[in-house]
N, C-alpha and C positions, 0 to 999 in steps of 0.2 A: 504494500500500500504506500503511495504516497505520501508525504508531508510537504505543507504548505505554510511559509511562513510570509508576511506582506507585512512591508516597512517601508516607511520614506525616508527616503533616500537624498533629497536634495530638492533645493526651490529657487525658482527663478526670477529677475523683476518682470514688469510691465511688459508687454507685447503692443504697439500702436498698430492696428489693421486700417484706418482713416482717420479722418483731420475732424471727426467729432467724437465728443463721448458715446455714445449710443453706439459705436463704430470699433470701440476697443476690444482686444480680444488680450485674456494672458493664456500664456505657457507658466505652467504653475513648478515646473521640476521633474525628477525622473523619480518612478518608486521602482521597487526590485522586488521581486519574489522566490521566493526560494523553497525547491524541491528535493526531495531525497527520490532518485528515480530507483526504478524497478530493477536495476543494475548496478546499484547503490555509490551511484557516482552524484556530486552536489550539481544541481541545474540554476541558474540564476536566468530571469526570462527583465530583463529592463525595458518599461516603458515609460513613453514621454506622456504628459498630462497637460491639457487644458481643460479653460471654466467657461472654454464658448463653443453653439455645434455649427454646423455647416462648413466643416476646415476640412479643408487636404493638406495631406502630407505630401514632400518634394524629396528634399535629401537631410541628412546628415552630414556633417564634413568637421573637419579638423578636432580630431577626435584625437585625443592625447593619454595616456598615460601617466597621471600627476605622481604619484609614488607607486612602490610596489610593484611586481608582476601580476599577468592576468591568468599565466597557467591553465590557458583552456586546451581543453582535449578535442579531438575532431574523429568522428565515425561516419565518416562519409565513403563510398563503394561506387566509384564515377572516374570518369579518365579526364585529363586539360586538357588543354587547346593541341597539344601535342601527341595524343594520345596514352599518357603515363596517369596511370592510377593514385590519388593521394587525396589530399585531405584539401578543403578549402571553406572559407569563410560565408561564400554563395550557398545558400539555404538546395539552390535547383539541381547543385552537383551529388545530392543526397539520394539517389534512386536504392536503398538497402530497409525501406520503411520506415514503419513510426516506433519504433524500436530504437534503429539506428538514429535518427532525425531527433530524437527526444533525450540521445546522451552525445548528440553534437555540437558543437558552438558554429553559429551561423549568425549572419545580419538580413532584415529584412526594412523595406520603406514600405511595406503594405499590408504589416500586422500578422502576414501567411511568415511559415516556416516549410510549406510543402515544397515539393516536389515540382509537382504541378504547373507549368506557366511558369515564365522567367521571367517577374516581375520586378524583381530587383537587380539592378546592374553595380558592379562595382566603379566607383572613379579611380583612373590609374595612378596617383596617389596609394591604392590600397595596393603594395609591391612591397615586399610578397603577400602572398594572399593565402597561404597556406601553413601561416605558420604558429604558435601556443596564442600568440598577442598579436592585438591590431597593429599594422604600424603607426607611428607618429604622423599627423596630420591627415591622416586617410579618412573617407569618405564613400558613401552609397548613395542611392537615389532611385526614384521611380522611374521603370526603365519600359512603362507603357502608361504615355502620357493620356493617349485616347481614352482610357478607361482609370476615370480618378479615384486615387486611394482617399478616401475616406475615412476622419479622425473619430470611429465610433464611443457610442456612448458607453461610459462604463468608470471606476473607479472615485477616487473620491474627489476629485476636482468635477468630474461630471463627466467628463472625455477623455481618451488615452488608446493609445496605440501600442504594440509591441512593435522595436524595434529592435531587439538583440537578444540571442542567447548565449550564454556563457555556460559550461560543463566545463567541471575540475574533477579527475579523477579521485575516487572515493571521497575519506572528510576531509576537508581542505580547511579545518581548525589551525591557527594561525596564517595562512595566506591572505594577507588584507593589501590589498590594493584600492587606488582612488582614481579615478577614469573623470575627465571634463571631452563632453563633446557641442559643437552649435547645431543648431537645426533650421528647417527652412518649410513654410509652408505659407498657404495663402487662402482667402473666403472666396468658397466655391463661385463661378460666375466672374470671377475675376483673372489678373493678369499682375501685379504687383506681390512678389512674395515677401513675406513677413521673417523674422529671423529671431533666434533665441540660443543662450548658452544656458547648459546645466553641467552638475557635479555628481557621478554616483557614487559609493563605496560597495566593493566586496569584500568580506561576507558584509549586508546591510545590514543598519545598527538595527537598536530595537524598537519593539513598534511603534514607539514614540517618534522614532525617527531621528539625525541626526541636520540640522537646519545648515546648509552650508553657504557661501554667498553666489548666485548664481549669476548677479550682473544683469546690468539695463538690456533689454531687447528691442527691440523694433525694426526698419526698413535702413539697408545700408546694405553696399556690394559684398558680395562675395569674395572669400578671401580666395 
């Protein structure tokens, strides 16, 4: 059986989506959850949170590793672009089940961790792509614009997406690491994307959550 444990994890400031109040949207921070899977390896599943609906998600980008290592394992059963069998961060290179998918470390900009549809594309920034830890400033994104991802409803800001899993073989008691990534999204119907930074920790504190500073948000280029 599983174990589920849900903590937040970090908070962010303001989000400006328009030039009026009525028009604001925030990015509230990332919570983390955490499972003991059926292989008894630790699963940490991070999602990003806001307090407004009608949002799509875009990408993720310059995503860092503040202390610590990230130690995530990969069970992925899929060949690269070269034909060689190995491990990668791409949720789609995963064809071994929900089995395998469920004690892998993947990124996703669409909430899916399947197989299924290759919705998420890496930015070439993420080199190598195959390895325990993101690297330094790397980056994903929606990688079928025609059909928009969707910030559905759920958790305790009101809205929240999954973007990341993390698998650490067996307990990973002492391995604490602290991960900062930006994000990018924008109000459906529109064409202006909105932008935010957070902070998570692994293993997440307690349910109380641990309050970290996540930094002004709103409209400004891409790094």
């Amino acid at each position: 059986m599983q174990r589920l444990i849900t903590s937040l994890s970090a908070c962010a400031a303001l989000a400006v989506a328009g030039t009026t109040a009525a028009s604001v949207t925030s990015f509230t921070g990332f919570t983390v959850e955490r499972t003991i899977t059926t292989q008894g390896n630790t699963r940490y599943q991070v999602f990003g949170n806001w307090n407004a609906p009608n949002l799509v998600f875009l990408n993720a980008f310059n995503f860092n590793t503040d202390s610590g290592s990230m130690n995530a394992r990969h069970q992925d059963s899929s060949e690269d672009a070269l034909g060689n069998p190995g491990a990668s961060w791409s949720a789609s290179f995963n064809l071994a089940g929900s089995i395998a998918r469920e004690n892998d470390s993947w990124v996703t900009a669409s909430g899916s961790g399947t197989s299924a549809g290759n919705d998420t594309a890496l930015d070439p920034s993420f080199n190598p792509s195959n390895t325990s830890s993101i690297p330094a400033n790397a980056g994903w994104y929606d990688n079928t614009p025609g059909s928009p991802n969707f910030i559905a409803a759920g958790g305790a800001s009101g809205y929240r997406m999954l973007l990341l899993q993390v698998v650490r073989s067996g307990d990973d008691a002492g391995q604490i690491s602290m991960h900062t990534a930006e994000l990018a999204w924008k109000v459906a119907g529109t064409q202006t994307p909105i932008f935010g930074v957070g902070s998570f920790m692994l293993p997440a504190p307690g349910a109380m959550g641990l309050l970290l500073t996540g930094g002004i948000v709103g409209r400004r280029r891409r790094a």
